[in-house]
C-alpha positions in Angstrom: 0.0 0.0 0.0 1.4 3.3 -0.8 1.6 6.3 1.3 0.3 9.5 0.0 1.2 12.2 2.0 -1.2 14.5 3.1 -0.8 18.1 3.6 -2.4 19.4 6.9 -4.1 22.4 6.0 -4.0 25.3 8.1 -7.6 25.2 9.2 -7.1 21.5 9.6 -4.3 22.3 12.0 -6.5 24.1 13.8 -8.7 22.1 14.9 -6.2 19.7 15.9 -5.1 22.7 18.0 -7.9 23.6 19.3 -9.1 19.7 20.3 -5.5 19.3 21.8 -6.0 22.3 23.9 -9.4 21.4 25.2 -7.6 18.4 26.9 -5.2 20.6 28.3 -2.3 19.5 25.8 -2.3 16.2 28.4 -0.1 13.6 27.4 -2.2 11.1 29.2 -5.7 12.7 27.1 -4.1 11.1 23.8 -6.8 8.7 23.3 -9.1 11.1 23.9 -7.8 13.7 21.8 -7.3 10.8 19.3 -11.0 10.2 19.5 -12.4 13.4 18.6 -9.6 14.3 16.2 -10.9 10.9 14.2 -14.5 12.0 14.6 -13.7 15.3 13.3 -11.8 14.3 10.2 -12.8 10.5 9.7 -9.3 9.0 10.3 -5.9 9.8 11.4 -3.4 9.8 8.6 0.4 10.3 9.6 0.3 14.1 8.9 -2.5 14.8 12.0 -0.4 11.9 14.0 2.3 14.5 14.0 0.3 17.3 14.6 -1.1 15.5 17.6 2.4 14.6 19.0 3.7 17.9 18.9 0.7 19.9 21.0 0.6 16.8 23.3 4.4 17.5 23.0 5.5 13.4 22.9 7.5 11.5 20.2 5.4 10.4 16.9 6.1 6.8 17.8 3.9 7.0 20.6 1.1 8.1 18.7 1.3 5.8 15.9 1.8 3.0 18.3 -2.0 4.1 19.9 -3.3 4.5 16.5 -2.0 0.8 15.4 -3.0 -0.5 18.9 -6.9 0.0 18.8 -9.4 -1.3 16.3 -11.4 1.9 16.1 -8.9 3.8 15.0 -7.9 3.7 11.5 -5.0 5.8 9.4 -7.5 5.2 6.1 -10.3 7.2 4.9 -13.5 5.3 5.2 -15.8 5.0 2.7 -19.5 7.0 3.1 -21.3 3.2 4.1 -18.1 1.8 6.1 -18.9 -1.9 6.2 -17.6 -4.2 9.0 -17.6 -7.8 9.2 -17.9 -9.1 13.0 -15.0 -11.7 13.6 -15.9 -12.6 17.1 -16.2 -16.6 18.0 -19.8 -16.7 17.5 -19.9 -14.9 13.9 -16.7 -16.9 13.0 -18.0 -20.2 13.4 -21.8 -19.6 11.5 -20.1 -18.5 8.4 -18.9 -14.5 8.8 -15.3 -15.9 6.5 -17.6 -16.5 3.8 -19.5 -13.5 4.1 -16.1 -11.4 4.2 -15.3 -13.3 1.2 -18.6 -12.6 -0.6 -18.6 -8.5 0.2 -14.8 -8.5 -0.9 -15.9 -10.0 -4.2 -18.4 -8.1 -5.3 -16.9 -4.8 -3.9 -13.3 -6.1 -5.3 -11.4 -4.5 -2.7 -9.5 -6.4 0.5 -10.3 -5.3 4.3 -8.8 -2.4 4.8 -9.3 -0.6 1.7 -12.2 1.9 0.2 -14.0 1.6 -3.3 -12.8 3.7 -6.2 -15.8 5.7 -5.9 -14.8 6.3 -2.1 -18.5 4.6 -1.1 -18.0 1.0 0.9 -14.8 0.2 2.9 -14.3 -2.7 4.4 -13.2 -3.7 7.7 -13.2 -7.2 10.3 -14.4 -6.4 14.1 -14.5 -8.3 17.0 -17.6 -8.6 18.7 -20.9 -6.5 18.1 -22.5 -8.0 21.8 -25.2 -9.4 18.9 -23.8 -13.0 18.9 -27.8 -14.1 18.5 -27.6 -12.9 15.2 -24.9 -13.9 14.0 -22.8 -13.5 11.7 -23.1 -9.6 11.7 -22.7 -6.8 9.3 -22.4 -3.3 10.4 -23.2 -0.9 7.7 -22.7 2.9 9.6 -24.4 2.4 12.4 -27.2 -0.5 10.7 -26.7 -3.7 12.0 -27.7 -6.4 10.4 -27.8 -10.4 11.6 -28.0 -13.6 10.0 -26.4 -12.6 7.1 -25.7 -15.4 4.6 -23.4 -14.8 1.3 -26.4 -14.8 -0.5 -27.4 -11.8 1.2 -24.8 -10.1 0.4 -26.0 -8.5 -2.8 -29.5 -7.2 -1.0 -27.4 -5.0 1.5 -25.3 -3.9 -1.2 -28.6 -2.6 -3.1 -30.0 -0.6 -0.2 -27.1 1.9 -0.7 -26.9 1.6 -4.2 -28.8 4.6 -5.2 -27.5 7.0 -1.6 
């Protein structure tokens, strides 16, 4: 995967600024600050990392090594219906794998990455607490259970046209 680098612009750093500040510039408020930065611009590429680490005045390392860390945060822009694929025990063993399989096929991108078109990404989670349903698919904030490969294509439609 290639890195493109991304040019913080100055209302961009800004904000960063100003969310660092309302945390007092804490060291210990980075996953805080990491949290409402990622709200704010949808995910945290290395450019607003470094941005971060200098107001929270700690080395870049640190900040990547949060970012890597947790699940919910993610260095790639999402697509506008981010689709996750519970993992979890429970989803696992009715089938999620070949659900994965099935969304990566007819979106013909791998977990991690966004459409051309910048609609769907795709992503793996652990765990929705919804292990009645499962396997579980996350659309946004929709959640749908029990879904089989061949349902694939029916979620798929409902954003089609959106």
């Amino acid at each position: 995967m290639s890195h493109i680098k991304v040019k913080v612009k100055e209302k961009d750093l800004n904000t960063i600024k100003e969310i660092c500040k309302s945390f007092n510039n804490k060291p210990g408020e980075l996953i805080n600050v990491l949290h409402k930065t990622q709200e704010h611009f949808g995910y945290l590429p290395a450019e607003v990392q470094e941005v971060v680490a200098q107001e929270l005045n700690m080395p870049v390392a640190k900040v990547y090594g949060v970012v890597t860390f947790y699940s919910f945060f993610t260095m790639l822009p999402k697509g506008k219906f981010p689709i996750s694929i519970c993992t979890g025990t429970a989803c696992y063993v009715r089938g999620a794998e070949n659900v994965l399989q099935e969304f990566k096929r007819q979106l013909k991108i791998e977990v991690g990455e966004t459409t051309e078109d910048g609609k769907y990404s795709l992503s793996c989670l652990r765990c929705v607490g919804a292990c009645g349903l499962a396997p579980v698919v996350q659309v946004g904030d929709k959640t749908y259970g029990r879904v089989s490969p061949e349902g694939v294509k029916a979620i798929l439609d409902e954003y089609k046209d959106k």
